[in-house]
N, CA, C and O atoms as a GROMACS GRO file, in nm:
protein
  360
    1UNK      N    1   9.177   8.471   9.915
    1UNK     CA    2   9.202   8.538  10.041
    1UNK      C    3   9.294   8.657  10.016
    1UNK      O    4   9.398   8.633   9.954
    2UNK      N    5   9.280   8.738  10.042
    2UNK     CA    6   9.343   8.917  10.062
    2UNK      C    7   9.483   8.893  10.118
    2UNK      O    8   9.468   8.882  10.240
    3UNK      N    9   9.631   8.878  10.082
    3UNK     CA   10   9.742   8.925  10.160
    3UNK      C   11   9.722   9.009  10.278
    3UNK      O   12   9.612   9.063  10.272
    4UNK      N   13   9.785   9.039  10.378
    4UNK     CA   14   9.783   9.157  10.474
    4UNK      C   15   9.817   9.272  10.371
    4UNK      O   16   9.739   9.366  10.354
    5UNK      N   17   9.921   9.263  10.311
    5UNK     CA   18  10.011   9.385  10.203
    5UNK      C   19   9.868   9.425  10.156
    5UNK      O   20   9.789   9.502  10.212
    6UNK      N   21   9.858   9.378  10.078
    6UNK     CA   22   9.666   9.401   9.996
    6UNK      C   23   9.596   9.486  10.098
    6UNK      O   24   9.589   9.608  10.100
    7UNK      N   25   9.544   9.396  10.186
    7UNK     CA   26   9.445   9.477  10.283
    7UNK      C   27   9.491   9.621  10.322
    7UNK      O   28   9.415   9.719  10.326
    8UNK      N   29   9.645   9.621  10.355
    8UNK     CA   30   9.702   9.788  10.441
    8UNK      C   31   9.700   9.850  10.345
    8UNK      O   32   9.679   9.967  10.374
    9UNK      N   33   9.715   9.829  10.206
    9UNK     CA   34   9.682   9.885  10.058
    9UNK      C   35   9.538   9.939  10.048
    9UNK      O   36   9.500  10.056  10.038
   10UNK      N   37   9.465   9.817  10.053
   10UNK     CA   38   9.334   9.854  10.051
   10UNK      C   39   9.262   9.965  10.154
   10UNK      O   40   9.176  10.043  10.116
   11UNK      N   41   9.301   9.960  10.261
   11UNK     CA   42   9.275  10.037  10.408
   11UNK      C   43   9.333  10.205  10.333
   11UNK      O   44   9.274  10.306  10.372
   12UNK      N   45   9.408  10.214  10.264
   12UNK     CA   46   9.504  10.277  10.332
   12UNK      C   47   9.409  10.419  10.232
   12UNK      O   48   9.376  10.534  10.263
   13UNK      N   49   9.382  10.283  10.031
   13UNK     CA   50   9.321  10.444   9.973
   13UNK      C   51   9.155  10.460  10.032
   13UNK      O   52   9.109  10.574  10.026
   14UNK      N   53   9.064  10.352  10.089
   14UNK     CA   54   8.986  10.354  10.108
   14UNK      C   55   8.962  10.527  10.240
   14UNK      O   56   8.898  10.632  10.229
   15UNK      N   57   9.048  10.473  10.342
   15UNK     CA   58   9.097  10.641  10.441
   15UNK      C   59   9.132  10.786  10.341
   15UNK      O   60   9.127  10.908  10.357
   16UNK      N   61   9.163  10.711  10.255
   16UNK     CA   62   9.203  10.855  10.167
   16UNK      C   63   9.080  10.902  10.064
   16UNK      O   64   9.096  11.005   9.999
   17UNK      N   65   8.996  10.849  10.054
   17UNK     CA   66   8.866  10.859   9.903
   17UNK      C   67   8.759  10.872   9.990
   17UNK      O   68   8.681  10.960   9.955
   18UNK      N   69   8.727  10.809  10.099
   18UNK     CA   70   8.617  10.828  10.204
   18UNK      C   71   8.542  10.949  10.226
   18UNK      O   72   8.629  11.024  10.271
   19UNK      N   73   8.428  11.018  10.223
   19UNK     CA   74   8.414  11.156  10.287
   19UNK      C   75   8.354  11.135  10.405
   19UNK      O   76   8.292  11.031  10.422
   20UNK      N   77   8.363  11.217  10.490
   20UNK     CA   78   8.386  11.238  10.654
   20UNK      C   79   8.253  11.222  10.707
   20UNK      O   80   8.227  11.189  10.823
   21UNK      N   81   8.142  11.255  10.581
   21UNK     CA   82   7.994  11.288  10.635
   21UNK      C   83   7.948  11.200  10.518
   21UNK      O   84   8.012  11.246  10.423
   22UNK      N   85   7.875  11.102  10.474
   22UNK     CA   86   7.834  11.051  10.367
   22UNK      C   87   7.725  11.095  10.324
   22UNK      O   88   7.704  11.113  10.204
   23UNK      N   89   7.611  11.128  10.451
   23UNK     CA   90   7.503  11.200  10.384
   23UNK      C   91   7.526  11.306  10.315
   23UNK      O   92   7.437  11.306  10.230
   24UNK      N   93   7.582  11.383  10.303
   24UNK     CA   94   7.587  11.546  10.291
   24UNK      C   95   7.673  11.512  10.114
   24UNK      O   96   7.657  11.591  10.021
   25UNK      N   97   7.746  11.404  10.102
   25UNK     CA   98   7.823  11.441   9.996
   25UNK      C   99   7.725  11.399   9.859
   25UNK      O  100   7.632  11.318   9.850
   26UNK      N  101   7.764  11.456   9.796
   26UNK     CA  102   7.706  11.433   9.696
   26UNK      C  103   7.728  11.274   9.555
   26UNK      O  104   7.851  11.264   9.548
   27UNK      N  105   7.678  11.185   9.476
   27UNK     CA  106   7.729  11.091   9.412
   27UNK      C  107   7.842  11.080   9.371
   27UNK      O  108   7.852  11.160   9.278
   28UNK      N  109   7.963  11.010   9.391
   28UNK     CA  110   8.096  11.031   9.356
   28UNK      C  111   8.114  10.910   9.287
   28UNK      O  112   8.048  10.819   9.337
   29UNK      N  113   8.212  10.866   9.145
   29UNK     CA  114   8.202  10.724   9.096
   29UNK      C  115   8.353  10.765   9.065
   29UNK      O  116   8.387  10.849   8.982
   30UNK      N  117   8.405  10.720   9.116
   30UNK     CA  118   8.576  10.703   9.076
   30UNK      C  119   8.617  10.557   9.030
   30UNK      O  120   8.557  10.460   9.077
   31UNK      N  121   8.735  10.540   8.926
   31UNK     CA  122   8.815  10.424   8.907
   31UNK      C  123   8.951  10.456   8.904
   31UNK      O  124   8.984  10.559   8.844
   32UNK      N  125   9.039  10.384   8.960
   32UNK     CA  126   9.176  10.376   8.990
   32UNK      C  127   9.231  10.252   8.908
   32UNK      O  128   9.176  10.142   8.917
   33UNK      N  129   9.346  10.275   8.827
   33UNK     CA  130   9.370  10.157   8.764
   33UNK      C  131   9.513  10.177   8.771
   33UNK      O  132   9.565  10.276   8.721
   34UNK      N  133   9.588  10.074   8.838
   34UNK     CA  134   9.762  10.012   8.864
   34UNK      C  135   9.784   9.936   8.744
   34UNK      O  136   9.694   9.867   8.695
   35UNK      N  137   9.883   9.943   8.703
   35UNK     CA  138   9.931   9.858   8.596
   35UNK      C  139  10.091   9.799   8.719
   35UNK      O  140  10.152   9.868   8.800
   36UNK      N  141  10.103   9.715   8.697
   36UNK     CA  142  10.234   9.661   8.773
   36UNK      C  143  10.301   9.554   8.726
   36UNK      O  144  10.251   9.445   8.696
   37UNK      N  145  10.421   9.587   8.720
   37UNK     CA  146  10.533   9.573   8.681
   37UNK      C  147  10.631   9.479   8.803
   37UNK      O  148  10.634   9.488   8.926
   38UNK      N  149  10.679   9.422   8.742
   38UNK     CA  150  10.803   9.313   8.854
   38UNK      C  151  10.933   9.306   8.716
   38UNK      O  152  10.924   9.285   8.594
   39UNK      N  153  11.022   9.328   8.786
   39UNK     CA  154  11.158   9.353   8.701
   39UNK      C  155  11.102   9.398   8.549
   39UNK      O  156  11.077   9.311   8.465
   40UNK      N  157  11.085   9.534   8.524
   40UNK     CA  158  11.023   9.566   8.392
   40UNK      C  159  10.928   9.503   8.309
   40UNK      O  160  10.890   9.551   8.202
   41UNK      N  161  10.877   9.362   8.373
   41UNK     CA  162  10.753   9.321   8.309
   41UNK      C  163  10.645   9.325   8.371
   41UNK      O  164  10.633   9.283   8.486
   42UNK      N  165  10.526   9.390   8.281
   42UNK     CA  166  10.341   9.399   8.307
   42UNK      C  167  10.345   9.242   8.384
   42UNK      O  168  10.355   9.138   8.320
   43UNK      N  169  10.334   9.249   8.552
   43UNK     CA  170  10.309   9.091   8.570
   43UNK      C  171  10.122   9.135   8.617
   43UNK      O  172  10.065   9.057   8.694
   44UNK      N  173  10.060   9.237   8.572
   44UNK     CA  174   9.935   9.226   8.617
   44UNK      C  175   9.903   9.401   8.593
   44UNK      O  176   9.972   9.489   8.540
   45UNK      N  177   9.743   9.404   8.669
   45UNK     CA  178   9.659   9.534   8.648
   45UNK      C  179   9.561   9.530   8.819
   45UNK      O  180   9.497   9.446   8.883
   46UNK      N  181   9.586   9.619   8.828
   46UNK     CA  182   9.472   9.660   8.988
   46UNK      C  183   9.379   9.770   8.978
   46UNK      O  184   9.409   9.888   8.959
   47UNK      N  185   9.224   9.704   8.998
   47UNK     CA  186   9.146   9.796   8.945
   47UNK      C  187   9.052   9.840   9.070
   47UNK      O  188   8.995   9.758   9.141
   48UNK      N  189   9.042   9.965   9.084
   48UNK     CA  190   8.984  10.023   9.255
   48UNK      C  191   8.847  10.104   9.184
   48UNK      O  192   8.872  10.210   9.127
   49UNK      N  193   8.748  10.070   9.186
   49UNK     CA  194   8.592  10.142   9.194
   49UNK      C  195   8.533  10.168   9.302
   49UNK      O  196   8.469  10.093   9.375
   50UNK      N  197   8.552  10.257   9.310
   50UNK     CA  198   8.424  10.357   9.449
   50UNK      C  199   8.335  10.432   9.360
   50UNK      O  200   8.361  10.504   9.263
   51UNK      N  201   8.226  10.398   9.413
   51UNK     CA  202   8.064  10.446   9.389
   51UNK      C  203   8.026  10.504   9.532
   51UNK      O  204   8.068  10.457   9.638
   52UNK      N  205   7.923  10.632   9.518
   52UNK     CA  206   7.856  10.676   9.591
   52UNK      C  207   7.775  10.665   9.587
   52UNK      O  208   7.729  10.617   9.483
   53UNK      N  209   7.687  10.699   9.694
   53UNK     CA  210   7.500  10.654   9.660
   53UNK      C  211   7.422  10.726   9.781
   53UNK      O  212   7.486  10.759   9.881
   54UNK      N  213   7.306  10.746   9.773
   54UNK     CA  214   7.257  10.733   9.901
   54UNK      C  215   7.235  10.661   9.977
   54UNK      O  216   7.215  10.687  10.096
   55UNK      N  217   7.233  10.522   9.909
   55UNK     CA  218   7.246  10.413   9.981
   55UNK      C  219   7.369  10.381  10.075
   55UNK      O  220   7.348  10.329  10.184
   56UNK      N  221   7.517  10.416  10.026
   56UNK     CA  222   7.629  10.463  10.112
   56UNK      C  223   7.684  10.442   9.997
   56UNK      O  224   7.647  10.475   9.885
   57UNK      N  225   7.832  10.351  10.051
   57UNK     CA  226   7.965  10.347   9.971
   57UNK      C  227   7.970  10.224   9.908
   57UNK      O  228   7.899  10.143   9.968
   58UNK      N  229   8.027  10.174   9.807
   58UNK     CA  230   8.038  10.050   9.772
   58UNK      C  231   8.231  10.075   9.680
   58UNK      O  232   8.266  10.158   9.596
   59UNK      N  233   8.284   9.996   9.727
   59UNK     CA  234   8.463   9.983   9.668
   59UNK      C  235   8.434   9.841   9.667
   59UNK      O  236   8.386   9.763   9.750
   60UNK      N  237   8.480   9.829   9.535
   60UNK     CA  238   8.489   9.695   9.448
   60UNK      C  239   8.630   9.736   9.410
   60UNK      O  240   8.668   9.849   9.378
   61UNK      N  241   8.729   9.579   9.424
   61UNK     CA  242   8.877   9.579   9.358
   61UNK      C  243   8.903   9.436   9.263
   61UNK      O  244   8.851   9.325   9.272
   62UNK      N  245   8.957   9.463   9.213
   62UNK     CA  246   9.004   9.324   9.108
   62UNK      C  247   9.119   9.345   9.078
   62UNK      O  248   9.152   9.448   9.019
   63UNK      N  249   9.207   9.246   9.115
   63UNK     CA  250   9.367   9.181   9.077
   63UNK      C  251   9.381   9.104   8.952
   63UNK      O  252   9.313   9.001   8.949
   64UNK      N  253   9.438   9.124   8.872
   64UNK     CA  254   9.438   9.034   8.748
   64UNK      C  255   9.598   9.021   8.735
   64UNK      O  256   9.682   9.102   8.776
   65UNK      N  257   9.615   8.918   8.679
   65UNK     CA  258   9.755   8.839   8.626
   65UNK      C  259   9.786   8.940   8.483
   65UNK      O  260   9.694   9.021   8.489
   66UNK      N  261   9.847   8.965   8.390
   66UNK     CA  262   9.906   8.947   8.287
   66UNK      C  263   9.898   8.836   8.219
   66UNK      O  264   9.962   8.752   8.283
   67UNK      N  265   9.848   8.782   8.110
   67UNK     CA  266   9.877   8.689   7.996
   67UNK      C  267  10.035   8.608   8.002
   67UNK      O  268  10.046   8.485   8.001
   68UNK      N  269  10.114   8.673   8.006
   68UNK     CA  270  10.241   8.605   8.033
   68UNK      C  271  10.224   8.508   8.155
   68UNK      O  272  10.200   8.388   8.161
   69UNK      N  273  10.255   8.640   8.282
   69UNK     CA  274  10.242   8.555   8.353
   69UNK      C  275  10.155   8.475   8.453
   69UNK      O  276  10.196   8.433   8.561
   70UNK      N  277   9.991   8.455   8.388
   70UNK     CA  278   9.905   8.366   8.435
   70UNK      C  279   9.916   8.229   8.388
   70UNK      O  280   9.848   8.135   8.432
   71UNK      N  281  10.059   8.217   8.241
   71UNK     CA  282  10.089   8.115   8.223
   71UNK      C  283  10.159   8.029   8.357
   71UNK      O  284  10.141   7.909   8.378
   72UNK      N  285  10.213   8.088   8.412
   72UNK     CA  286  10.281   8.024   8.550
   72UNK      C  287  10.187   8.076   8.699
   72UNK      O  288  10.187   8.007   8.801
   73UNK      N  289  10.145   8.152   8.693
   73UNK     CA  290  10.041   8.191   8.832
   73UNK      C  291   9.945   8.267   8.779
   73UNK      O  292   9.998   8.355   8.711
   74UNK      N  293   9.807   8.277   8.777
   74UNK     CA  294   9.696   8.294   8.707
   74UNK      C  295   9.660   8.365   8.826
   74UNK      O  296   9.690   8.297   8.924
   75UNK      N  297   9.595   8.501   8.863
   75UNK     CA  298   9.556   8.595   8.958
   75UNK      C  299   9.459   8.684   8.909
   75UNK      O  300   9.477   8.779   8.832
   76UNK      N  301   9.333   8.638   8.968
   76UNK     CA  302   9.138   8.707   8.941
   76UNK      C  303   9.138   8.701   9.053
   76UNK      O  304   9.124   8.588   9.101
   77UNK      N  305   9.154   8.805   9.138
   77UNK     CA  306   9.089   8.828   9.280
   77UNK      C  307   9.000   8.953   9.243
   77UNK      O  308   9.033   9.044   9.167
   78UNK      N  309   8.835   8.936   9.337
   78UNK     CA  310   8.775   9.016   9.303
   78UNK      C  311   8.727   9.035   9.454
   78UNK      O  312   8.708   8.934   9.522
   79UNK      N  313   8.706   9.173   9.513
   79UNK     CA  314   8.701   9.208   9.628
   79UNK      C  315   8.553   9.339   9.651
   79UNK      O  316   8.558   9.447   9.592
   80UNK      N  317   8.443   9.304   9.739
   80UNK     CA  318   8.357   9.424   9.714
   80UNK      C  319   8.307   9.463   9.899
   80UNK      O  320   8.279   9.393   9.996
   81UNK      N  321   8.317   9.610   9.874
   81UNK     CA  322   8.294   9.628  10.051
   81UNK      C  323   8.186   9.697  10.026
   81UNK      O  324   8.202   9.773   9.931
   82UNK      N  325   8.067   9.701  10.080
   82UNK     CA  326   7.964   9.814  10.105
   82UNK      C  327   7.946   9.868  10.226
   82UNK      O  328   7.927   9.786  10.316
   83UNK      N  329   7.945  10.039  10.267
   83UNK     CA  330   7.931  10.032  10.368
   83UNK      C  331   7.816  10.170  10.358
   83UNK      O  332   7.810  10.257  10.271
   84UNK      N  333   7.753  10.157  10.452
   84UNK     CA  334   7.646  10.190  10.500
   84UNK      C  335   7.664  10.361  10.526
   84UNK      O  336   7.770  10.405  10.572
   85UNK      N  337   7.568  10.436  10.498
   85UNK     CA  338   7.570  10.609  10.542
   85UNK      C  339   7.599  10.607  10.685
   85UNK      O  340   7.662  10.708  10.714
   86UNK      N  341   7.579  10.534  10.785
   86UNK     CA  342   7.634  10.546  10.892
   86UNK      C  343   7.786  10.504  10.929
   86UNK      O  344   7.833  10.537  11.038
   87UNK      N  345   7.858  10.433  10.840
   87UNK     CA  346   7.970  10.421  10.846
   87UNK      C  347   8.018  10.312  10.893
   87UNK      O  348   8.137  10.307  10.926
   88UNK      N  349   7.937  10.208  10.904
   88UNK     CA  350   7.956  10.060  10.919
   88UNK      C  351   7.913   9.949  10.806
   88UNK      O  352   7.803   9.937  10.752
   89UNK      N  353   8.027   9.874  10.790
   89UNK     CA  354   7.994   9.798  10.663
   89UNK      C  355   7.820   9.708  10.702
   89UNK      O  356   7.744   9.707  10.799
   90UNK      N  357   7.822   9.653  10.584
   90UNK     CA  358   7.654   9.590  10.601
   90UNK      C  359   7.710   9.430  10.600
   90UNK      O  360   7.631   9.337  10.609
   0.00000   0.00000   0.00000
């Protein structure tokens, strides 16, 4: 399940990478990759893929733990939205 923090995260670059008209834009494939840190240690990696298509949008995210510390909390969240040239998810 998605935190709220996550989701207003998620909301927030999805408003920012979006284009205004989907038909008109042309194929766009971006990756965003967080490395994060808690008191100077790698406690994980956040990985953001947006694809374009004519088919519409598709943002896929994945949360991963760090090796260290998945010894004590282990974190694979994998998250995928598609949404439609009209601008409503499917």
């Amino acid at each position: 399940m998605i935190k709220p923090g996550h989701l207003c995260f998620i909301l927030c670059v999805l408003y920012s990478v979006l284009p205004g008209h989907l038909e008109a834009a042309e194929p766009v494939n971006k990756k965003f990759v967080y490395y994060i840190y808690w008191s100077g240690i790698r406690a994980g990696k956040a990985v953001l893929d947006y694809n374009t298509a004519s088919g519409g949008v598709t943002i896929s995210t994945r949360a991963t733990s760090a090796a260290f510390i998945s010894l004590f909390y282990k974190v694979d969240d994998i998250a995928r939205s598609v949404i439609d040239p009209d601008g409503y998810p499917r």
